[in-house]
C-alpha positions as CSV (number, residue, x, y, z in Angstrom):
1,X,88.3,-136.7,1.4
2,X,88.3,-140.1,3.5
3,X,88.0,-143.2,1.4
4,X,84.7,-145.3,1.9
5,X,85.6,-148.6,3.3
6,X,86.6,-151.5,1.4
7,X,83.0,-153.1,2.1
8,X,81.1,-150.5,0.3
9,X,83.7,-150.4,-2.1
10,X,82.8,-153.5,-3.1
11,X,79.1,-153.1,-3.0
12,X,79.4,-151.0,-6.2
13,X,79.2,-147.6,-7.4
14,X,75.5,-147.5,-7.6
15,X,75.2,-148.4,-3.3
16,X,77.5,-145.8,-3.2
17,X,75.7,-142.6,-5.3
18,X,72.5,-143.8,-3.2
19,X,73.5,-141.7,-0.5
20,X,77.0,-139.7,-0.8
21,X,76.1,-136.3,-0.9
22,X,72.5,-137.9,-2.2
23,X,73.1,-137.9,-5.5
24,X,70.3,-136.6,-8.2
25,X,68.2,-138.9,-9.5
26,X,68.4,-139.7,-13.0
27,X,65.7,-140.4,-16.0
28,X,65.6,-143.9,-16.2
29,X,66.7,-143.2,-19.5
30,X,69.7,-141.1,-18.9
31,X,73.0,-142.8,-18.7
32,X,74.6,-143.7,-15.1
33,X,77.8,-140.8,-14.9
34,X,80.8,-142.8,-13.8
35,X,81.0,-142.8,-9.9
36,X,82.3,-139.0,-8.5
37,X,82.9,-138.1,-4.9
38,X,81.9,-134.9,-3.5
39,X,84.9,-132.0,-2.2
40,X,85.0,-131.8,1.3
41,X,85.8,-128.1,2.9
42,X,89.0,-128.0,4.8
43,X,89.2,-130.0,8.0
44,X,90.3,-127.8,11.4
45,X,93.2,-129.1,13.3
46,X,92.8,-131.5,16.2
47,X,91.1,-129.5,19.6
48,X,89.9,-131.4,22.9
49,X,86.3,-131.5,23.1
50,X,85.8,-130.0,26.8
51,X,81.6,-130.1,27.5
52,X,80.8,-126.8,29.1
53,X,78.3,-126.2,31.4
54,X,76.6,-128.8,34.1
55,X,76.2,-132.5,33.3
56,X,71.9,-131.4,32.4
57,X,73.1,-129.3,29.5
58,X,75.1,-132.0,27.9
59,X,73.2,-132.3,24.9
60,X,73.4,-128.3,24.2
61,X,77.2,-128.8,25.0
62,X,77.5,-131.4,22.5
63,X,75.8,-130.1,19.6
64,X,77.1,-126.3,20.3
65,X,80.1,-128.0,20.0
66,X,79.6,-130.2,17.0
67,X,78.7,-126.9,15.3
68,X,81.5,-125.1,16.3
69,X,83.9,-127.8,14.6
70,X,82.0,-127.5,11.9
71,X,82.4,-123.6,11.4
72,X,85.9,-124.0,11.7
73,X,86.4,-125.8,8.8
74,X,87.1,-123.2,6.2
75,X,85.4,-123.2,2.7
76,X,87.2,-122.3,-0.2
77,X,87.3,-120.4,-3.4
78,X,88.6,-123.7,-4.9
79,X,85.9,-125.9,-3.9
80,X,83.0,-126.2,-6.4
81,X,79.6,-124.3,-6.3
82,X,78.1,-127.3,-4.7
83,X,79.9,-127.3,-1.8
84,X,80.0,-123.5,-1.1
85,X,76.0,-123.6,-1.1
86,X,75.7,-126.5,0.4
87,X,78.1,-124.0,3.7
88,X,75.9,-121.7,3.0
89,X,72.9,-123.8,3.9
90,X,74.6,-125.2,6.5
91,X,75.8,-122.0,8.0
92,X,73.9,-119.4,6.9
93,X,74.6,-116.1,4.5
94,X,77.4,-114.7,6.8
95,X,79.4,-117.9,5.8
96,X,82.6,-116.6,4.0
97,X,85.3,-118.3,1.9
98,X,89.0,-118.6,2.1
99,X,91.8,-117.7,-0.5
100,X,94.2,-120.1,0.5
101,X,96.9,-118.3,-1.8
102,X,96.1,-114.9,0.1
103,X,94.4,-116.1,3.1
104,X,92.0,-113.0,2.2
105,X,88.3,-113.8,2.9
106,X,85.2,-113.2,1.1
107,X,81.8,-113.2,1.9
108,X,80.5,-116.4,-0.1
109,X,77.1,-115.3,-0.8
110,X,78.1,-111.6,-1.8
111,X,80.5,-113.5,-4.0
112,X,77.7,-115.5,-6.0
113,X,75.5,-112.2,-6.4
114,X,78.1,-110.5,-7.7
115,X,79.8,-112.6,-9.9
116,X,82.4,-114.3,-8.7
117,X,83.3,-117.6,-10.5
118,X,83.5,-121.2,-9.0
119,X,84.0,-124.6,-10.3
120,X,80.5,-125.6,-11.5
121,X,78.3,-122.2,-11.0
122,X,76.6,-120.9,-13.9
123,X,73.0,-119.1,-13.8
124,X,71.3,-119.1,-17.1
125,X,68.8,-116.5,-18.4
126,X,65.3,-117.8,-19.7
127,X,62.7,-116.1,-21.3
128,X,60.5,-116.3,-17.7
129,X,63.3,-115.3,-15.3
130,X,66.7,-117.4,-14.5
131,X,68.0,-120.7,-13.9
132,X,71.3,-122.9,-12.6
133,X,73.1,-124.5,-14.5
134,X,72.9,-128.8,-13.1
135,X,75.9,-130.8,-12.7
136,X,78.9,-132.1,-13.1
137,X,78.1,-134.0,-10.4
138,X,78.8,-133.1,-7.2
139,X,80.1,-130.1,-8.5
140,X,77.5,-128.0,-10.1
141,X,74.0,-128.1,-8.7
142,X,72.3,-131.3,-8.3
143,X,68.8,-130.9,-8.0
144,X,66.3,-128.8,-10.1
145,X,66.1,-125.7,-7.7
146,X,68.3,-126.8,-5.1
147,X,70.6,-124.0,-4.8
148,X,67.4,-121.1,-4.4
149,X,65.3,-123.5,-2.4
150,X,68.3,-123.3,0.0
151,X,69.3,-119.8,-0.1
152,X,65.1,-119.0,0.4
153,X,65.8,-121.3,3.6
154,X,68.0,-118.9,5.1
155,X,65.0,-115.6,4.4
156,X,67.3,-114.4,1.5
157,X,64.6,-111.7,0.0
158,X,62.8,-111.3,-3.2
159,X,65.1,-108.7,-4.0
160,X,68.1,-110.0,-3.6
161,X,70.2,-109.1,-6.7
162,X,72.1,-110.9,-8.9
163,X,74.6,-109.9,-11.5
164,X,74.5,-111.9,-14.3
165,X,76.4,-111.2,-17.9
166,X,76.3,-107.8,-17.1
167,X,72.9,-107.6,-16.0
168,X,71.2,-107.6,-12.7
169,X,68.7,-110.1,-11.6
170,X,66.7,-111.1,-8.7
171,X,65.4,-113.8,-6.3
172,X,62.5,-113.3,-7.5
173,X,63.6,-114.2,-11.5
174,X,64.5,-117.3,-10.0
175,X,61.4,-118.2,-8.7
176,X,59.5,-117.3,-11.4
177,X,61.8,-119.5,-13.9
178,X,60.6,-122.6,-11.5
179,X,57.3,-121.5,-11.4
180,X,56.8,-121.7,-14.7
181,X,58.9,-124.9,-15.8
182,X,56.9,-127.2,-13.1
183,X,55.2,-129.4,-14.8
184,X,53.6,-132.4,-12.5
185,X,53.0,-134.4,-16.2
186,X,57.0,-135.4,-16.9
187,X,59.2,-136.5,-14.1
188,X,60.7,-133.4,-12.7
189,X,61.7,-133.6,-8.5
190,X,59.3,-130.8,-7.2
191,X,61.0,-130.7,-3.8
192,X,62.7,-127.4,-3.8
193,X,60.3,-125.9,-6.5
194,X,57.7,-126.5,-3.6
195,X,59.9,-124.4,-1.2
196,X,60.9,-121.6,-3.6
197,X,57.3,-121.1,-5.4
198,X,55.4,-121.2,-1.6
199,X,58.5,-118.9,0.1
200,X,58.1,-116.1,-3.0
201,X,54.6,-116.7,-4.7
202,X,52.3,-118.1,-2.3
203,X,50.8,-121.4,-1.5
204,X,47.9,-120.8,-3.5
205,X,49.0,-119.5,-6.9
206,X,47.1,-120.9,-9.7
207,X,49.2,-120.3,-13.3
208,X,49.7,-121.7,-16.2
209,X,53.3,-123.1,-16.7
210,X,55.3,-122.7,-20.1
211,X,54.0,-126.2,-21.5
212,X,50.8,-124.8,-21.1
213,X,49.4,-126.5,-18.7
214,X,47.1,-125.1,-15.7
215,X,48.5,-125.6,-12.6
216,X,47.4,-125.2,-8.6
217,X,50.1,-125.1,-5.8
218,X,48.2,-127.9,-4.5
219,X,48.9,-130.2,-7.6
220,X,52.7,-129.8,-6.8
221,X,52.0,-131.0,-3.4
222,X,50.3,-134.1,-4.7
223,X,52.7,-134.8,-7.2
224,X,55.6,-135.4,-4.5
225,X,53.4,-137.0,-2.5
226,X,52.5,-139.7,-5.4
227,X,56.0,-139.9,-6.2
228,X,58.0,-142.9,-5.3
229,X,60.1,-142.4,-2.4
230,X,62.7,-145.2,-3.1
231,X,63.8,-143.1,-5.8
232,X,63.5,-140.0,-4.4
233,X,67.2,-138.4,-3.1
234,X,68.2,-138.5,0.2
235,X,65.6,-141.4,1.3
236,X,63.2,-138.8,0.5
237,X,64.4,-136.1,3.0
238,X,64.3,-133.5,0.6
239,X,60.6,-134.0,-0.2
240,X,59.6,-133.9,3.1
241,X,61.3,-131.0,4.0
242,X,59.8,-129.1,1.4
243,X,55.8,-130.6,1.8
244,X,56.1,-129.7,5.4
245,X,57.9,-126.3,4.4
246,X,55.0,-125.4,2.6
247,X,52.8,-126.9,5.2
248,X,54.2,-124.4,8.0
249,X,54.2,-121.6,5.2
250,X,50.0,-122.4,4.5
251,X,49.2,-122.8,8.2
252,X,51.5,-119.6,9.1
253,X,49.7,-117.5,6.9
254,X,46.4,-118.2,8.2
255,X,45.6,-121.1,5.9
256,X,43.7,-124.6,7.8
257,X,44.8,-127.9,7.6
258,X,42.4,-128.9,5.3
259,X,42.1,-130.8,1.6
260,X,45.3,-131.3,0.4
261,X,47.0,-129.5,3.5
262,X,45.3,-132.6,5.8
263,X,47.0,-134.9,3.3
264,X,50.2,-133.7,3.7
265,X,50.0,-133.7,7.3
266,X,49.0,-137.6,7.3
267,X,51.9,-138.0,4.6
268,X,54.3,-136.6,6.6
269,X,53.3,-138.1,9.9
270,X,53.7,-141.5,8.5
271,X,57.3,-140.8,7.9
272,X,57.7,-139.4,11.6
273,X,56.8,-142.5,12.6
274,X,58.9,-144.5,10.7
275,X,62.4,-142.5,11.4
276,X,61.3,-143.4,15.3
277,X,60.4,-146.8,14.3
278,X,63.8,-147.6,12.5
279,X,66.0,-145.4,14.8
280,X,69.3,-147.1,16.0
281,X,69.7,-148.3,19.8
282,X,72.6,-145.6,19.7
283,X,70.1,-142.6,18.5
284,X,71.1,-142.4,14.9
285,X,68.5,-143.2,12.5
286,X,68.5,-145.8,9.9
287,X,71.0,-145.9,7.1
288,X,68.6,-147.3,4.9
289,X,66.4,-143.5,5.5
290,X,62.8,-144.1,6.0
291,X,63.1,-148.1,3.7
292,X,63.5,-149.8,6.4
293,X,66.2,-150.8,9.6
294,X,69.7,-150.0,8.8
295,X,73.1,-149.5,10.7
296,X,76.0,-149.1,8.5
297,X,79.0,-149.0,10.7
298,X,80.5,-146.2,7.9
299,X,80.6,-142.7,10.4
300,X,80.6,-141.0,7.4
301,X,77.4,-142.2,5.8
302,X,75.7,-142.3,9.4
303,X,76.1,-138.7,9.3
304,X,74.6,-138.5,6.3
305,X,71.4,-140.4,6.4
306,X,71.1,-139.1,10.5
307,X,71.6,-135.5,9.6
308,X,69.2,-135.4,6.5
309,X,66.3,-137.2,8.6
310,X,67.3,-134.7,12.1
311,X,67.2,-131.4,9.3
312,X,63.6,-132.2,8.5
313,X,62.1,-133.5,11.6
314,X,63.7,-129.8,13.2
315,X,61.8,-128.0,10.8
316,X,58.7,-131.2,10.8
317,X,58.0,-131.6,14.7
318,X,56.4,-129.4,17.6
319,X,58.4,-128.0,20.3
320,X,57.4,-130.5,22.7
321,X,58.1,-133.5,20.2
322,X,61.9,-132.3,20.2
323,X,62.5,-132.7,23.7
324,X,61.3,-136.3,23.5
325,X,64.0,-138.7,24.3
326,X,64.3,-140.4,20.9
327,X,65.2,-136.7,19.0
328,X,67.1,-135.9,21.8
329,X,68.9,-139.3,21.5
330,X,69.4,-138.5,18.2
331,X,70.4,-135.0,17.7
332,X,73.1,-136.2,20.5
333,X,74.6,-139.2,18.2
334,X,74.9,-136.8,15.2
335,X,77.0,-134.1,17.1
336,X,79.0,-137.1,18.4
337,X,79.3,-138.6,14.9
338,X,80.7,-135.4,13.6
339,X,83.7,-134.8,16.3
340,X,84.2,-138.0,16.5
341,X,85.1,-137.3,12.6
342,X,86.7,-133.6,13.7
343,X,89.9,-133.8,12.1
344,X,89.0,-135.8,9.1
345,X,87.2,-134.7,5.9
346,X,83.4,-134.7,5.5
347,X,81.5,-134.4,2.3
348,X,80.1,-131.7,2.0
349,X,76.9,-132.6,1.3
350,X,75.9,-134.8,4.4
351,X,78.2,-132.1,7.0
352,X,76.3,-129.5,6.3
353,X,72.8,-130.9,5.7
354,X,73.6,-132.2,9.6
355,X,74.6,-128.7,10.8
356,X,71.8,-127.2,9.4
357,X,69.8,-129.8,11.4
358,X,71.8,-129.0,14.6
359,X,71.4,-125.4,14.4
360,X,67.6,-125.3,13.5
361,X,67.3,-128.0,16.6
362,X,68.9,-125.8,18.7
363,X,67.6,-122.4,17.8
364,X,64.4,-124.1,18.5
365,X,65.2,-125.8,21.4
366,X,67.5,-123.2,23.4
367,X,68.7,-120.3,22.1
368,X,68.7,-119.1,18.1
369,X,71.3,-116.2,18.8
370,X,74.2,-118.8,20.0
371,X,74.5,-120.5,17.0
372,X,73.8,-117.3,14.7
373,X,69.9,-118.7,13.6
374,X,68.6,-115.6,15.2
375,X,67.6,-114.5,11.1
376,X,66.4,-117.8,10.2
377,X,62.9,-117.5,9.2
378,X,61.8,-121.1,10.0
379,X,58.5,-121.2,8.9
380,X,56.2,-122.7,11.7
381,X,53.0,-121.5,12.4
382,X,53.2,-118.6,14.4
383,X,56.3,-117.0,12.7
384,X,55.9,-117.6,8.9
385,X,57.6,-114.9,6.4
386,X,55.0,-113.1,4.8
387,X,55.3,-113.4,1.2
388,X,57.3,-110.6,-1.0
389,X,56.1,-106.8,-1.0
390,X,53.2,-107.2,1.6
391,X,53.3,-104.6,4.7
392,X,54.1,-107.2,7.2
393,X,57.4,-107.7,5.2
394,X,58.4,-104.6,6.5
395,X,58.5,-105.9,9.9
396,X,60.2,-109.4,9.4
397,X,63.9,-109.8,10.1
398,X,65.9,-111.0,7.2
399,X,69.6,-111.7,7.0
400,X,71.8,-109.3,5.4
401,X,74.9,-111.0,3.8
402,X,78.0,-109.6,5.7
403,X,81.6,-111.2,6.3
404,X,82.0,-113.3,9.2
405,X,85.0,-111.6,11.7
């Protein structure tokens, strides 16, 4: 992948691993890993970018083609587990991946469930369900959760299988492995376990986790909240994302913005406000996240921090908030971030945390079936996913994993 430039170079690994790929965040008593750079999926050759369409659907022009440079830029079987499900976030469960030896393809979500190795993917078996293996770096999974919080994004079901040393497994082992290692008493990042425990158990499970300890969904929801953001990853994008997840999940389901539902929405609110307050004159937001005014001239890292904050205010804001000028604005500088960069590597980390931005913006905004979100359960209000096994599941459309043509 590109080099960073000499400037942040010299800044030092540590201003680096603050937001390449958004690194985990460590204990403060575990050592710092030496610095690590995240694989980048195959870049497509050079193409014009022709806007289709008349000059007042120039913004659906730009980000339908932003996406499209975006899908043509093949993953492969060589690139580690973090990057394939970070595509497959980014481009849903039809995403597929490329033997460059064979040029055979494979669907890459097929390939995990039934499987198929990669550099850095390893799901363990606990005595409550199963887990993923975290690290190396960049690499493995990052995150505690990260890789079923995103896979739960895209509606993969309940019972999904999984074939694991010979055995088959579910989504639903997963989720019960992170319900019951939450613990809001250690420092653990509840983020993803907020999205995966709300998606497959409910937003108002009560249980008592493998420590012992008596837990509410709600105290999860406080937790993150309590936490502080400067060390959270991604500027705190991630945590966001996953309170107003839930949020949408609660309200979705009948449940009223009330207690520690009001909270979140006044949590959350505050950090609309400050994405619009430290927004760039050229529509990207901050490079210092939600911290405070930043504009890094580094594309790559622009991408990043603009595509993390554009993912949850997609999923965060009303209809009629995304047509306002300043998320307009900036939905249009990420697409043009990303071909301006169209024939040079990305991480994939901050490519396809932006895509999935762009296409949840879009499938809001215009239409879902042009950029293939017609299957993504975003959970807002008025179209939640029920939860697992009850008789309006029957009725919700879930995407099937099948090779892309």
């Amino acid at each position: 992948m590109s080099k960073l430039k000499m400037g942040l170079l010299t800044a030092g690994v540590l201003a680096f691993l603050a937001w390449a790929g958004c690194a985990p965040v460590s204990p403060p008593d575990e050592e710092s890993a030496p610095e690590k750079k995240p694989d980048a999926p195959a870049q497509p050759a050079a193409e014009p970018v022709v806007p289709s369409g008349p000059v007042k659907d120039l913004l659906r022009s730009r980000i339908e083609s932003a996406i499209d440079n975006v899908e043509r830029r093949d993953l492969l079987l060589t690139n580690g587990f973090w990057t394939i499900f970070h595509g497959i976030l980014g481009l849903g469960p039809r995403t597929t991946l490329l033997d460059a030896e064979s040029g055979q393809r494979v669907n890459a979500l097929e390939y995990i469930q039934n499987g198929g190795e990669l550099r850095g993917l390893k799901f363990i078996p606990t005595r409550h369900g199963l887990d993923v293996q975290m690290g190396p770096q960049f690499v493995g999974q990052g995150h505690q959760d990260q890789f079923v919080a995103e896979m739960a994004q895209w509606g993969v079901p309940a019972e999904a299988r999984f074939v694991v040393e010979g055995r088959n497994y579910t989504m639903m082992d997963f989720a019960r492995h992170s319900q019951m290692r939450a613990r809001v008493t250690q420092n653990q990042e509840l983020g993803w376990a907020i999205v995966v425990i709300g998606q497959y158990l409910g937003t108002d499970v009560a249980w008592i986790n493998e420590s012992g300890e008596r837990l509410e969904f709600a105290d999860l929801l406080r937790y993150e909240m309590r936490a502080p953001m400067s060390e959270a990853a991604c500027g705190g994008t991630h945590r966001l994302f996953g309170l107003s997840w839930a949020l949408h999940l609660h309200l979705g389901r009948g449940g009223k913005a009330e207690g520690v539902w009001k909270e979140v929405e006044v949590f959350t609110d505050r950090y609309k406000q400050l994405a619009r307050q430290f927004q760039n004159p050229d529509g990207s937001f901050s490079t210092n996240s939600f911290a405070g005014r930043g504009n890094d001239p580094n594309r790559e890292r622009r991408i990043n921090t603009t595509g993390h904050i554009l993912e949850w205010l997609a999923l965060a804001l009303t209809d009629a908030e995304l047509r306002q000028p300043w998320v307009q604005s900036a939905a249009s500088a990420l697409s043009l971030m990303i071909l301006e960069m169209r024939t040079q590597p990305i991480d994939g980390g901050s490519l396809y945390h932006a895509v999935h931005g762009l296409k949840m913006y879009h499938a809001r905004l215009y239409t879902p079936e042009k950029v293939g979100t017609a299957e993504m359960p975003i959970p807002l209000p008025h179209r939640a996913p029920p939860l697992p096994g009850s008789a309006a599941e029957e009725t919700l459309r879930l995407p099937r994993p099948m090779p892309r043509r």
